[in-house]
KEFI-420671 format. One line per 4 residues: number of its first residue (from 1); for each residue z, y, x of C-alpha. Coordinates in nm, 2 decimals, decimal comma, always signed. Layout:
REM KEFI-420671
NUM) Z Y X  ...
REM end
This chain:
REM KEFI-420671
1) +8,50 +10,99 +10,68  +8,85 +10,91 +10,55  +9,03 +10,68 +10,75  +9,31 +10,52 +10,58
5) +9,54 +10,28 +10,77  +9,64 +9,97 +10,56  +9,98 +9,84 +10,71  +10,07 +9,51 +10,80
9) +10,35 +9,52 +10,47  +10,05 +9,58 +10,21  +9,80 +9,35 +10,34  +10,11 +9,04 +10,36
13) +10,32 +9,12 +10,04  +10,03 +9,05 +9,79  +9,96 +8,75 +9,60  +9,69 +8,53 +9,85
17) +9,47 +8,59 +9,51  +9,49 +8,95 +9,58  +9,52 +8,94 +9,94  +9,25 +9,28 +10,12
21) +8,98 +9,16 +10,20  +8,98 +9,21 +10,63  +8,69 +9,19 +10,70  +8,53 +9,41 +10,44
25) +8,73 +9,69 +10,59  +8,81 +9,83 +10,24  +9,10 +10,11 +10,25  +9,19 +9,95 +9,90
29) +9,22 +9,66 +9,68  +9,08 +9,68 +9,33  +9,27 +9,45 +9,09  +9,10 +9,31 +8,77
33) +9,37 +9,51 +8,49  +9,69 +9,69 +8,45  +9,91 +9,40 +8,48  +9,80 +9,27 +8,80
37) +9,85 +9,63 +8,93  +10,18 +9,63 +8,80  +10,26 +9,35 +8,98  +10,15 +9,39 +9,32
41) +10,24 +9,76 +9,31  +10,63 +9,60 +9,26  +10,61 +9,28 +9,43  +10,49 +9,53 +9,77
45) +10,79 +9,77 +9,66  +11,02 +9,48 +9,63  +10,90 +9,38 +9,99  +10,98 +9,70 +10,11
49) +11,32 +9,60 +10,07  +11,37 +9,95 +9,90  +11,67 +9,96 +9,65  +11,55 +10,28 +9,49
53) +11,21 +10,49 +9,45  +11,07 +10,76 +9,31  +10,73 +10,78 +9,19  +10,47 +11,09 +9,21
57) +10,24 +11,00 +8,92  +9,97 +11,28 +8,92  +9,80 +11,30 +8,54  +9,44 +11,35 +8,52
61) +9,31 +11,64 +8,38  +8,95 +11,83 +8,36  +8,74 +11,81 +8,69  +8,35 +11,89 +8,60
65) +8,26 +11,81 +8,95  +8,32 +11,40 +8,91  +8,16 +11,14 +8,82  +8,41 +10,94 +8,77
69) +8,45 +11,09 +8,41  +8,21 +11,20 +8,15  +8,39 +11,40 +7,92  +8,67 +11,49 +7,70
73) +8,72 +11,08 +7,53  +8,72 +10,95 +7,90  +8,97 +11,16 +8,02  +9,20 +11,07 +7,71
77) +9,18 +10,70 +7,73  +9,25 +10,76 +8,14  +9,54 +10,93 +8,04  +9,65 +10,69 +7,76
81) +9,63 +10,41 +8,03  +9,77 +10,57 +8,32  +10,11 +10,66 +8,09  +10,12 +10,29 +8,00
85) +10,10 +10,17 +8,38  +10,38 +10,44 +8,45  +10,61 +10,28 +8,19  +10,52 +9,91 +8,24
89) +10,59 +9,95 +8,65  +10,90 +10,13 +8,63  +11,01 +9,85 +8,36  +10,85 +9,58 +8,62
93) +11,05 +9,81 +8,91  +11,42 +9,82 +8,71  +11,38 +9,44 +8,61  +11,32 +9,34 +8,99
97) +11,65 +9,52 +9,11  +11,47 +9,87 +9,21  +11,63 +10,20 +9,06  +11,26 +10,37 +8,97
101) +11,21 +10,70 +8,89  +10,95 +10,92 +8,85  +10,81 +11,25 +8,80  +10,47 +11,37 +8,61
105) +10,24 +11,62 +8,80  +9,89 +11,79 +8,65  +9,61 +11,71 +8,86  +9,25 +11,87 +8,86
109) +9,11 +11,52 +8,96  +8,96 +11,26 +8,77  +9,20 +10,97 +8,82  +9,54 +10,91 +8,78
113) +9,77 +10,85 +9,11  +10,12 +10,69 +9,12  +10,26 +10,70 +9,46  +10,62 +10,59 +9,62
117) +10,73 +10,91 +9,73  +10,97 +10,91 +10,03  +11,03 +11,17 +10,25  +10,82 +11,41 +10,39
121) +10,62 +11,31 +10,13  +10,26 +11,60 +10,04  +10,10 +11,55 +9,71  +9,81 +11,75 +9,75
125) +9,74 +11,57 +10,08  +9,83 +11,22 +9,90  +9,57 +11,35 +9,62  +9,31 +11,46 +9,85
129) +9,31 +11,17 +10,07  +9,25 +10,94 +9,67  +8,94 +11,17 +9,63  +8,80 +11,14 +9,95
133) +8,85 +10,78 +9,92  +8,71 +10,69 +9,58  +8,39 +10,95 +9,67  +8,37 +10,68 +10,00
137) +8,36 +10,39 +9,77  +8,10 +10,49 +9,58  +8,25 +10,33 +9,22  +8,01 +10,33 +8,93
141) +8,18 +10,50 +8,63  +8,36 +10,27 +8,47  +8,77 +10,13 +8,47  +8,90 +10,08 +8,80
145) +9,23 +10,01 +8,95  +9,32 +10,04 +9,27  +9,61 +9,94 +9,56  +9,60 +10,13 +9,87
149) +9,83 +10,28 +10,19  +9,75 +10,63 +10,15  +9,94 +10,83 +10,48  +10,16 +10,53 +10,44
153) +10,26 +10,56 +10,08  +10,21 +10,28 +9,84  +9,99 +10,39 +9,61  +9,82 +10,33 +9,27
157) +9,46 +10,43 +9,15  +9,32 +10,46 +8,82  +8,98 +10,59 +8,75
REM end
């Protein structure tokens, strides 16, 4: 089992109506849409007192072994979406006083993962560590967003 440590800044920067749920011992909060991830992604960043970050977002592309996608159309609209959170939370990041950059990375993995890169920073561990946890979780096929601390990195999930 994955064990991903949630630390105190994730759990206290969110909105109370998107506070983590403690005692359901989630390694993640899943947000209702885009724009509430957008928010509490920055609003955690902004927290972080950071003046400048640069984003890992890892772009989706075939994995026959999910089941978090079903074919070809699914994986297009995940990408569609997960290009649209990249611009809106670097806009959201700029406006709030953050110099955001980011980079694009192909991923064989079903989901799309934007991450606050710092140093020292492993993507394919970041990306594993996502998998594991989303397999944990047990999420029905369908749109999902998701905050987490992944090896204490900030990070964003959409499947």
């Amino acid at each position: 089992m994955t064990s991903v440590i949630l630390p105190q800044m994730l759990s206290t920067s969110l909105p109370q109506s998107l506070e983590i749920d403690s005692k359901a011992m989630k390694p993640y909060h899943e947000l209702q849409c885009l724009e509430d991830a957008v928010q509490a992604f920055t609003q955690v960043l902004v927290q972080s007192g950071r003046s400048t970050v640069r984003l890992h977002c890892s772009i989706p592309t075939w994995s026959a072994e999910s089941n978090l996608c079903l074919d070809l159309h699914d994986l297009n609209h995940l990408r569609s979406k997960s290009l649209m959170l990249i611009h809106d939370l670097v806009n959201s990041l700029r406006s709030s006083g953050i110099f955001a950059t980011y980079y694009l990375a192909p991923a064989h993995s079903p989901m799309c993962l934007v991450c606050a890169s710092s140093p020292g920073f492993d993507a394919s561990r970041i990306n594993t560590r996502a998998v594991t946890m989303l397999q944990n979780a047990k999420l029905d096929i369908g749109e999902h967003v998701l905050l987490a601390d992944l090896e204490r990195c900030s990070s964003l999930i959409i499947c």
